[in-house]
C-alpha positions in Angstrom: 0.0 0.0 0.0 3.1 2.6 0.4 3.7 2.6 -3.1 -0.2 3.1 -3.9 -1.4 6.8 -4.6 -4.9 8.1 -5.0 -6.5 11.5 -7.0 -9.3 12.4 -8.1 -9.9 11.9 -12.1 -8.7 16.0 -13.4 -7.1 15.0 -16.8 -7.9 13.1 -19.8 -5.3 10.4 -19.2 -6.7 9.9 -16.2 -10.6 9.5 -17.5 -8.9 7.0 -20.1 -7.3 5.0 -17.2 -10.9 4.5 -15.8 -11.9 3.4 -19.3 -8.6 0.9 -18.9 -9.9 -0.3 -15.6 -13.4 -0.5 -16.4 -11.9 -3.2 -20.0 -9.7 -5.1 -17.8 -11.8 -5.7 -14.8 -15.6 -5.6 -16.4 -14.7 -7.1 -20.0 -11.2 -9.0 -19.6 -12.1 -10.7 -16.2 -15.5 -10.6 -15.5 -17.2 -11.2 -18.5 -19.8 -8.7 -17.6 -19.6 -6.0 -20.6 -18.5 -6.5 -24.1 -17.1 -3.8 -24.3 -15.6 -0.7 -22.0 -17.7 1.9 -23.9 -20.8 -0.6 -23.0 -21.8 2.1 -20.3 -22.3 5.1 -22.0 -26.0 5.2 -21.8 -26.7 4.4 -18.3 -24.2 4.8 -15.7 -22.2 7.2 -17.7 -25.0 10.0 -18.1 -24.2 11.5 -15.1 -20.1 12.0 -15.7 -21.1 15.5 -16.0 -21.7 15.6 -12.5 -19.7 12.8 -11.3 -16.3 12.4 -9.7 -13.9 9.8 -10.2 -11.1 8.7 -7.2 -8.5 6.5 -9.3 -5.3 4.6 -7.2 -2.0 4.5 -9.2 0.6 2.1 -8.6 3.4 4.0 -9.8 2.1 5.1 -13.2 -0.2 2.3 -13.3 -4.2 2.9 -12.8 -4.7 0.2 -10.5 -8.4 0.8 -8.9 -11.1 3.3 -9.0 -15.0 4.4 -7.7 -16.8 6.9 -8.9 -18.9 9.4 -6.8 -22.0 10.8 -8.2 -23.6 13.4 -6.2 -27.1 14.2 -6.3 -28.4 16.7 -8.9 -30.9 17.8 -11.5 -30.1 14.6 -13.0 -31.0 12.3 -10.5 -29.3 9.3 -9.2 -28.5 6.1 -10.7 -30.0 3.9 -8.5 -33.2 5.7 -9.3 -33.8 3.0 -12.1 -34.6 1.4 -9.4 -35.8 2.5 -6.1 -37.4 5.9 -5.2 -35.3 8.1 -3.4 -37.5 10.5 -2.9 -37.7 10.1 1.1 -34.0 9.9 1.4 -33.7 12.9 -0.9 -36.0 14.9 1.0 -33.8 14.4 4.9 -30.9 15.0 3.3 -28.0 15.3 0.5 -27.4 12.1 -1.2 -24.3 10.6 -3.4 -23.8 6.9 -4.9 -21.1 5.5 -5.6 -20.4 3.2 -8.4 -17.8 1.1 -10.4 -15.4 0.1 -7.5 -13.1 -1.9 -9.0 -9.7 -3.0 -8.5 -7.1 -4.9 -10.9 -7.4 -9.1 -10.1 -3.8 -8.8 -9.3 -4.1 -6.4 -6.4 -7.4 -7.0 -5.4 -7.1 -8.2 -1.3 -4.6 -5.9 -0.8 -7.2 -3.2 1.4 -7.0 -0.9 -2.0 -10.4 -1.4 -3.2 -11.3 -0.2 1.1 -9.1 2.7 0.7 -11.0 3.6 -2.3 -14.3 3.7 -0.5 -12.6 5.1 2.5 -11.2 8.2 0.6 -14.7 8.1 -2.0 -16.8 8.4 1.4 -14.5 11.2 2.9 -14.7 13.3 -0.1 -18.7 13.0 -0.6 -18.4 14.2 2.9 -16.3 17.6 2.3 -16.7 18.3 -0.9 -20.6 17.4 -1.2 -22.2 17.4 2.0 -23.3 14.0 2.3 -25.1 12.9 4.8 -26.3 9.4 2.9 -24.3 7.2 0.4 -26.2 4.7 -2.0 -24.3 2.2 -3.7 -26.1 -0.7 -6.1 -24.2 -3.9 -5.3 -23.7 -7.5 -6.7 -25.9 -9.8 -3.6 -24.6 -13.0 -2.0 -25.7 -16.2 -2.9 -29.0 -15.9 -0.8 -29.5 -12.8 -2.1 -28.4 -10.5 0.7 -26.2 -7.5 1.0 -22.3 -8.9 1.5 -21.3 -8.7 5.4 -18.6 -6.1 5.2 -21.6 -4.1 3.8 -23.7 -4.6 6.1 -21.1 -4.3 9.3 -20.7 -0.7 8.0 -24.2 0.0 8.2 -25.5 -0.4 4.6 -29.4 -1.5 4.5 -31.0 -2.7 1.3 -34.0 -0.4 0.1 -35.2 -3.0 -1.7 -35.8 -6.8 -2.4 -32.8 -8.3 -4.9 -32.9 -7.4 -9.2 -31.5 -8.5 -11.8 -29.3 -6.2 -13.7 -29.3 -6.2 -17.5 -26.7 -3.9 -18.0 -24.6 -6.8 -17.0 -24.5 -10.2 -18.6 -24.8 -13.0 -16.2 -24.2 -11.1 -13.1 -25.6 -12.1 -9.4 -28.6 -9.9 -8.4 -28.2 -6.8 -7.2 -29.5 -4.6 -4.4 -29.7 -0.8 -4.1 -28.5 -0.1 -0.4 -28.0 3.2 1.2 -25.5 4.4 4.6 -26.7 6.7 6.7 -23.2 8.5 7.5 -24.0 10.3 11.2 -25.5 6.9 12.4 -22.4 4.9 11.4 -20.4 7.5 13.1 -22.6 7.4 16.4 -22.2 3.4 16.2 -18.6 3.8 15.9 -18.1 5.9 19.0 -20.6 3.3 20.8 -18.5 0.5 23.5 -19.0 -2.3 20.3 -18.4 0.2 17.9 -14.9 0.8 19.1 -13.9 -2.5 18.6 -14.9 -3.0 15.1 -12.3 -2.5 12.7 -14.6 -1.0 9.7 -16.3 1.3 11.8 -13.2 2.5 13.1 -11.7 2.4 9.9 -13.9 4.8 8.0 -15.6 6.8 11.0 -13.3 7.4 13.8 -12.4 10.3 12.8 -15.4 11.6 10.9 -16.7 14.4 12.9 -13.3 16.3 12.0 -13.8 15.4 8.5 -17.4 16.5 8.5 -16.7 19.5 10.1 -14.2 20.2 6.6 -17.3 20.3 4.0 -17.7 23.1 1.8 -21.8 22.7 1.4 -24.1 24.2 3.5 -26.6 22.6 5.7 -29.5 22.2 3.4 -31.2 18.7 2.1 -30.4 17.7 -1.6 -34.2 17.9 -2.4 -33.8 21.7 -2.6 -31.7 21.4 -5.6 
């Protein structure tokens, strides 16, 4: 992990390493897409609005998520589940594509990347909820180290077209200041996600450049 650097996406090499990532993880060794460019009519309409966090290896795009926050243009994950509730409590982002290279996967980069994707959604969005739409377990359920972070499902489990033969899915959403009070809890101290991404979240929080006001006022 020393040798492992994160930024978010500024340039145009760096939107073409996403591409890179996105052929090597979703087309080369999933099987899920035929091809990179696959995308461009559903998760991608909203890049105008969206943030990408990419992790080099050296010179080397090794991982990445993308961060969309809330906007005239809606949510992804409003394909699928209504929002609207959330949306009207307060300011919503989802993140999206999290992927890291087979040959470095297990190495904590792909939890960095959520780790650094949640703390910026904090500062530089406001967010006070984060959706993600993941791949389910077996049974259909949300995967444990979702859940242990506090991820609930919003929904029962779908199958997503956009992706050829891929487990179901389920649209799940963090409520960020109840993860945080959990984490300061007697249990919460010892559990190493919580700890991991909120132990130090009111100082982070306390960094964001958006006002107090709910994302349904957009």
């Amino acid at each position: 992990m020393s040798s492992v650097t994160f930024r978010v996406a500024q340039s145009q090499a760096d939107r073409d390493a996403v591409l890179r990532l996105r052929d090597a993880v979703y087309v080369q060794d999933q099987g899920r897409l035929s091809d990179a460019a696959d995308t461009a009519d559903t998760f991608d309409r909203f890049d105008a609005h969206a943030d990408y966090i990419v992790a080099y290896q050296g010179a080397e795009a090794v991982g990445t998520v993308k961060i969309v926050p809330d906007s005239v243009a809606g949510l992804p994950c409003e394909d699928v589940v209504d929002v609207a509730g959330l949306r009207a409590a307060g300011r919503l982002v989802e993140f999206g594509h999290l992927m890291t290279l087979p040959q470095v996967r297990h190495r904590e980069i792909g939890m960095s990347l959520m780790r650094r994707g949640l703390v910026h959604s904090v500062t530089k969005h406001g967010a006070t909820h984060v959706l993600g739409d993941f791949f389910a377990e077996a049974g259909g359920g949300l995967r444990s180290f979702y859940t242990e972070i506090g991820f609930v499902a919003l929904h029962e489990p779908y199958r997503d077209v956009r992706f050829r033969e891929a487990p179901l899915s389920l649209v799940a959403v963090l409520d960020l200041a109840g993860a945080a009070a959990r984490a300061r809890t007697e249990a919460g101290r010892g559990n190493r996600l919580l700890q991991y991404f909120f132990h130090d979240y009111d100082d982070y929080a306390k960094g964001s450049r958006v006002a107090d006001t709910p994302s349904g006022a957009r």
